[in-house]
C-alpha positions as CSV (number, residue, x, y, z in Angstrom):
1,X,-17.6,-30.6,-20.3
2,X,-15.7,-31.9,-17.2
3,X,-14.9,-29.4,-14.4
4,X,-11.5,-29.0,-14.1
5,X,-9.2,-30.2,-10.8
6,X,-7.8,-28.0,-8.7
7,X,-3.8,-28.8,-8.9
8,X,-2.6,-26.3,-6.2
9,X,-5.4,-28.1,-3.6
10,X,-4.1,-31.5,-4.4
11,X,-0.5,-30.3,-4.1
12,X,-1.3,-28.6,-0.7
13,X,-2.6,-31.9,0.6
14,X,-0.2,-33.9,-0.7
15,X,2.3,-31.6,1.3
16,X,4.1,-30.6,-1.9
17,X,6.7,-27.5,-1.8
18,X,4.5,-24.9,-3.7
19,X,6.4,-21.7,-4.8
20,X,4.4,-18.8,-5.6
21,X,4.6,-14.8,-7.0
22,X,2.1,-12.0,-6.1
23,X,0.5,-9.7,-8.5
24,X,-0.4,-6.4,-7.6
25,X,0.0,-4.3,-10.9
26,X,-3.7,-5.3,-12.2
27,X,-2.6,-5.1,-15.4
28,X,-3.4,-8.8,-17.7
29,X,-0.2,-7.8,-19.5
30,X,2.0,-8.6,-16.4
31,X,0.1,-11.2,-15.6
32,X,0.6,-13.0,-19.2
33,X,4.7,-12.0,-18.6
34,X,4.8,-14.0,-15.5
35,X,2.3,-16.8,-16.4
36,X,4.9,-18.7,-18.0
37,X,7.6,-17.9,-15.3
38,X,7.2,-21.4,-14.0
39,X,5.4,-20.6,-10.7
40,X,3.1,-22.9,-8.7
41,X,0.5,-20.6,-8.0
42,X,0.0,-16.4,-8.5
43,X,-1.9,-13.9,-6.4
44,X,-3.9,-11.6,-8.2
45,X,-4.6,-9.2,-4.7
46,X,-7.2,-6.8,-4.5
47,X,-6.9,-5.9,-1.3
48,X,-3.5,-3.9,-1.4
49,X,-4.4,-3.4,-5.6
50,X,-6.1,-1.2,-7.7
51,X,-7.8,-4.3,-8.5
52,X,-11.9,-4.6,-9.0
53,X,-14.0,-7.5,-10.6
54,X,-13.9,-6.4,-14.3
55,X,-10.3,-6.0,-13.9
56,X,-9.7,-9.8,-12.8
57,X,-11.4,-11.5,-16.0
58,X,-8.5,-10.1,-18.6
59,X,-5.8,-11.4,-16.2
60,X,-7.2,-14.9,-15.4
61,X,-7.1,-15.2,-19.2
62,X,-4.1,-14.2,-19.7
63,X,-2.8,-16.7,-16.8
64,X,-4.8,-19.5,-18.2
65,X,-2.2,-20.9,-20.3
66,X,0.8,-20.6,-18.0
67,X,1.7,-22.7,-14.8
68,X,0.7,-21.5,-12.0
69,X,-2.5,-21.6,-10.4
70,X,-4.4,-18.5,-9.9
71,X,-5.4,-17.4,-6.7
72,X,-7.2,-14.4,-5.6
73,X,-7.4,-12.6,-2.2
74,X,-10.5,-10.4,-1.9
75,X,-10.4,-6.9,-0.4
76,X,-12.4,-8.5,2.5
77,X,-13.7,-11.5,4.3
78,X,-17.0,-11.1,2.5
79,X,-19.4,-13.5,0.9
80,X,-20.8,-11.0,-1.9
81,X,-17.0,-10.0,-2.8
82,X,-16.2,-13.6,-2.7
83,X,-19.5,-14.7,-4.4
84,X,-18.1,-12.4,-7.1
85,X,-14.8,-13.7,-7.7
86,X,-15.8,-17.1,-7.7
87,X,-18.3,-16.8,-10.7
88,X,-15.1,-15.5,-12.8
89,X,-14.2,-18.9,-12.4
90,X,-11.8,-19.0,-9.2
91,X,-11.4,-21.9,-7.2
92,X,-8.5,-20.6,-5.1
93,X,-9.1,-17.7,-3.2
94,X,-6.8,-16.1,0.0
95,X,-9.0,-14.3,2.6
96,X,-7.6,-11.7,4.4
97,X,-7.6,-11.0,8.5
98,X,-9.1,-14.3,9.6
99,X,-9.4,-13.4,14.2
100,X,-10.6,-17.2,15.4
101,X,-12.5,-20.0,14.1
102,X,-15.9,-18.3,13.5
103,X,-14.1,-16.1,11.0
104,X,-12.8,-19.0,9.0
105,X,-16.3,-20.9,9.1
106,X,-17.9,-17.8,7.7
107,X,-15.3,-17.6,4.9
108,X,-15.9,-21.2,4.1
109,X,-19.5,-20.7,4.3
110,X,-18.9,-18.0,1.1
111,X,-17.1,-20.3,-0.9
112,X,-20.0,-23.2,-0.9
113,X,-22.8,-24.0,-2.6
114,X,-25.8,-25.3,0.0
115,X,-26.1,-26.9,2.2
116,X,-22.3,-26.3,2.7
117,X,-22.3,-23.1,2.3
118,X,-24.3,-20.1,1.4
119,X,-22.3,-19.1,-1.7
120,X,-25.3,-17.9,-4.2
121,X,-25.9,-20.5,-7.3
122,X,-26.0,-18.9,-10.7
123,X,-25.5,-20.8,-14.2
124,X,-24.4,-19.2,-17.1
125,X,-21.6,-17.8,-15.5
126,X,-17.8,-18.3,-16.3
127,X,-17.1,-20.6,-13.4
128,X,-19.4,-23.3,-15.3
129,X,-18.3,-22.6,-18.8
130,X,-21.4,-21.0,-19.4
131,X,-23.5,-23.5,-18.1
132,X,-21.5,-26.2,-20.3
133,X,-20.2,-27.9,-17.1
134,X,-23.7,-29.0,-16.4
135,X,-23.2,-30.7,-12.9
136,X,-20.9,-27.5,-11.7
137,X,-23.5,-26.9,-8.5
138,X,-23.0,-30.3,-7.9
139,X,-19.4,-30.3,-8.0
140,X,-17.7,-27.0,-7.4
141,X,-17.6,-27.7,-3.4
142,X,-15.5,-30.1,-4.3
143,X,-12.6,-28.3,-6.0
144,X,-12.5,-25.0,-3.8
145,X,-9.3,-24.7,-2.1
146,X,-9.7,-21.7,0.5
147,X,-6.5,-20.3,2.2
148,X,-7.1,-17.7,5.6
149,X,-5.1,-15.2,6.3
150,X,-3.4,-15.4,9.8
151,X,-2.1,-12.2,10.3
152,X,-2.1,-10.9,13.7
153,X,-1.6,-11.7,17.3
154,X,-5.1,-12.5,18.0
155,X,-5.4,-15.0,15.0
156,X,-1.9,-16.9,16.1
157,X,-3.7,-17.3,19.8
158,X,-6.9,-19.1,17.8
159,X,-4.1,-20.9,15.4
160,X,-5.1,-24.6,16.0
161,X,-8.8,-23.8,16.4
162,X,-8.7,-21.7,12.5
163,X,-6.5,-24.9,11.2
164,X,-9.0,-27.2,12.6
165,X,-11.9,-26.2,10.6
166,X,-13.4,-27.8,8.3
167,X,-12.4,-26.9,4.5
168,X,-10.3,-25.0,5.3
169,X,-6.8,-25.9,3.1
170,X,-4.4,-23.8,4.4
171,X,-3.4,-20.7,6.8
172,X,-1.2,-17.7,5.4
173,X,0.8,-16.2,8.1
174,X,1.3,-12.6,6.8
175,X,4.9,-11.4,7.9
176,X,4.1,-7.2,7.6
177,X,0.4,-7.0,9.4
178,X,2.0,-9.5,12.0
179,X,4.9,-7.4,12.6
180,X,2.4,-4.5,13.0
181,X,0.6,-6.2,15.5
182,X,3.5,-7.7,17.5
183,X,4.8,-3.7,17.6
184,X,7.2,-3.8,14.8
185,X,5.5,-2.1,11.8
186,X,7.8,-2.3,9.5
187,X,10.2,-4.9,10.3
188,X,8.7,-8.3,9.6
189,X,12.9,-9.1,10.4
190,X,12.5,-8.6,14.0
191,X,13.6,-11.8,16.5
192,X,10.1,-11.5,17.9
193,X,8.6,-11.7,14.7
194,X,10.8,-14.6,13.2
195,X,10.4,-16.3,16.5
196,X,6.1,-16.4,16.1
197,X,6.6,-17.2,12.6
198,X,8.6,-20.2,13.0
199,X,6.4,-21.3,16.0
200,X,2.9,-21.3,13.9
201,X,5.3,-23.4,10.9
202,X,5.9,-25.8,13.8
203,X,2.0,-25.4,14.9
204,X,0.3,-25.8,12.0
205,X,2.4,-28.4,10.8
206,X,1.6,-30.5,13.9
207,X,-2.4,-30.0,12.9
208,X,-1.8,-31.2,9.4
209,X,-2.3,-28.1,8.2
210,X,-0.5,-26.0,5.2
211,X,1.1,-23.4,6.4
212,X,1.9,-20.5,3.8
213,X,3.7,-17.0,3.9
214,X,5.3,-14.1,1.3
215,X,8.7,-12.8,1.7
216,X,11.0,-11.2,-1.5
217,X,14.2,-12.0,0.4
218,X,15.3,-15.3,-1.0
219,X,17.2,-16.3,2.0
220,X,14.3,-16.1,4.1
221,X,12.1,-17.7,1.7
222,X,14.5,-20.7,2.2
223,X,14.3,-20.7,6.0
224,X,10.5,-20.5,5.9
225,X,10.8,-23.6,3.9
226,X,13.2,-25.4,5.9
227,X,10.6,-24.2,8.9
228,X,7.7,-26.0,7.2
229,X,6.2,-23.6,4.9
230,X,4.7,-25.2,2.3
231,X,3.2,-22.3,0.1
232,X,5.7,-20.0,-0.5
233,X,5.2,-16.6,-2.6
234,X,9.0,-14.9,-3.4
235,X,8.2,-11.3,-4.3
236,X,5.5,-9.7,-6.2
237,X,5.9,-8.3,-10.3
238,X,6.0,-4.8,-9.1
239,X,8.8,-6.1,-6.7
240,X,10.6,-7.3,-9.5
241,X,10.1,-4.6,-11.8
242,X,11.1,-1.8,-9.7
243,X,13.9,-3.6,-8.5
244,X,15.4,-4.6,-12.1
245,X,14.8,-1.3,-13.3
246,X,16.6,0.1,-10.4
247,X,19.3,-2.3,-10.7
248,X,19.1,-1.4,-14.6
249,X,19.6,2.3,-14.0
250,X,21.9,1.5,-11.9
251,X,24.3,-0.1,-13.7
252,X,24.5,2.2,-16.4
253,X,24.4,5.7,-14.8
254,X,26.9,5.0,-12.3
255,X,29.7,2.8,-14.6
């Protein structure tokens, strides 16, 4: 059995427009909903979700058939958590709160097998079919696309030096905990904020570097891209849910 390629990595390097949806209701029913939605890639967070392990497995099933890539952002920039997720069988994972370069190595560290990396080697596990994909250890280094999470004001200072190293395939800036840190909790919106965001677009893409970032305001989403964003997530399913239902309720109760 042939490990399988990593289309999201390839696209990333290729500097292909990538457009992609958070999930945060940890359910594998919303997850199958908005498999076939015709996304690039989907977050399945459990940092900011009620997500744990055992609840990943049912939703990467049910996003196996659809078009997006799965991606997972672990609670923490931890090797056992990442460890973890990676023997369910993810290959793209989105590590929050990366400070400066020493961050990102360790978080590259967790993702490889030796002497890349320290991530543990197991073989029956479901990132190697079960021990079908017989050369898995030999390959999976290969295939691991690892995004950081660039998120404050510290991390913009170390921007270049977090781009620069190596396998790491892109850097997330994240609009609210950068807002927070540039004293705007709450308003991602502000000048200041939109003025760092475009500048580490501008930054990273001088690096060679793919710069990625969430917003559910669609107008924004298309500045970020005109800016040099190249991973884009436009909402999140509880985002949309909430919203439609509101909308839903909406209509009806007040026509």
């Amino acid at each position: 059995m042939e490990l399988p390629r990593n289309p999201f990595k390839q696209a990333l390097a290729e500097g292909r427009l990538q457009i992609g949806l958070w999930s945060t209701l940890a359910s594998n029913i919303a997850a199958e909903i908005i498999a076939d939605s015709g996304f690039d890639w989907i977050v399945l967070d459990t940092e900011h979700a009620p997500n744990e392990i055992a609840d990943l497995l049912p939703q990467l099933h049910a996003l196996g058939g659809g078009t997006a890539t799965p991606v997972v952002r672990p609670a923490w920039n931890d090797p056992v958590l990442i460890k973890r997720i990676m023997d369910l069988g993810v290959h793209t994972l989105l590590v929050p709160f990366v400070q400066n370069a020493e961050e990102a190595r360790r978080a590259v560290a967790a993702t490889r097998y030796p002497p890349a990396g320290i991530r543990g080697a197991a073989g029956a596990v479901r990132a190697s079919r079960f021990g079908r994909i017989t050369d898995y250890l030999q390959r999976a280094n290969s295939e691991v696309c690892l995004l950081v999470q660039a998120e404050t004001a510290i991390s913009l200072a170390d921007l270049e030096a977090i781009a620069a190293v190596e396998g790491i395939d892109g850097v997330f800036v994240g609009p609210s905990d950068l807002a927070a840190s540039l004293g705007h909790v709450g308003n991602p919106g502000h000048p200041h904020v939109q003025n760092a965001i475009e500048d580490a677009a501008k930054r990273l893409g001088a690096v060679g570097k793919a710069a990625g970032i969430l917003t559910s305001d669609t107008a924004a989403a298309r500045r970020y891209i005109d800016w040099g964003y190249r991973f884009v997530a436009v909402g999140s399913d509880a985002g949309v849910l909430s919203r439609g239902a509101d909308a839903l309720a909406k209509a009806l109760k007040t026509g």
